[in-house]
N, C-alpha and C positions, 0 to 999 in steps of 0.2 A: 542411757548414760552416755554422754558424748566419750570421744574415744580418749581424750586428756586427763578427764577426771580417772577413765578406767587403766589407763598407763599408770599414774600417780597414787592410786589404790592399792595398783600390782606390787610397786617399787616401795613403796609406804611398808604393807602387812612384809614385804618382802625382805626389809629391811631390820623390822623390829624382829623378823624370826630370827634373822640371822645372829643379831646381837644377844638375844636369850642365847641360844645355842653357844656362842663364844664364852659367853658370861657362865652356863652351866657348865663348862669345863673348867674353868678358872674357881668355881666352888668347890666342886667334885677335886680339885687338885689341892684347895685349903679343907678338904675332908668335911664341909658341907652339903652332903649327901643330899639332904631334905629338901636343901635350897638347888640345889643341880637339878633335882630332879623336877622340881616348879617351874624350874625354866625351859627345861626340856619341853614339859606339856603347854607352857606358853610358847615355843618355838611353835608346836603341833598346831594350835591353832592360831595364831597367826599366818602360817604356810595353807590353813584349811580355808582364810577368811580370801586369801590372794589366788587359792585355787578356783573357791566359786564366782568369783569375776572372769577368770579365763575361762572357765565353762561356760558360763554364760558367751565369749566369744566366740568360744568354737558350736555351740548350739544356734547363734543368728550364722554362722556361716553354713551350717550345714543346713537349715533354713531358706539358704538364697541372699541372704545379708550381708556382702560381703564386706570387709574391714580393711581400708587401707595400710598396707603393712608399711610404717614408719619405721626410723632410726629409734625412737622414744618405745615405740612399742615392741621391736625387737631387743633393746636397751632392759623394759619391765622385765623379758622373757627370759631375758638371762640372769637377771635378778633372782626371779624365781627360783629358779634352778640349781641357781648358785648356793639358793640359803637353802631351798634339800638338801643338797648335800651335805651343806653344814651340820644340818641337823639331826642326818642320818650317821656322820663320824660324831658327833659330842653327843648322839646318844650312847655310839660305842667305848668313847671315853670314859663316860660316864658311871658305865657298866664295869669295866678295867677298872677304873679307880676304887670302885666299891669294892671289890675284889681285893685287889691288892692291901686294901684300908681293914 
């Protein structure tokens, strides 16, 4: 996969996690539990579908393959990371709200 589509994949799944995850909280907060928590699992795999593209990069790199480290590809990478995180506090949101509800 040339390295554009695999930045644009990253930043794509990276992106729709991150909007489940926003989106499950904002349910979890109108006491739709059921629907928070579907987003939550589509947060999961979307973050699953944008991690095995970056496995795949760091496996041709540990291979001999090296990848030229762009602005777009350092760009994907925070991406990534960024909607972890998301993911990991609106699951705990998520949890809190049930709780509290």
């Amino acid at each position: 996969m040339e390295l554009e589509r695999i930045v644009m994949t990253i930043i794509t799944h990276s992106g729709d996690a991150k909007s489940d995850a926003i989106e499950a909280i904002q349910c979890a907060k109108a006491k739709d539990m059921e629907k928070a928590n579907q987003l939550i699992d589509s947060s999961e795999k979307e973050l699953l579908a944008a991690h095995k593209v970056q496995t795949e990069l760091i496996q041709n790199e540990a291979r001999g393959e090296k990848t030229e480290v762009t602005l777009l590809l350092v760009h994907a990478q925070d991406h990534l990371m960024n909607a972890t995180t998301f993911k990991d506090l609106a699951k705990e949101f998520v949890e809190l709200y049930e709780k509290v509800n």
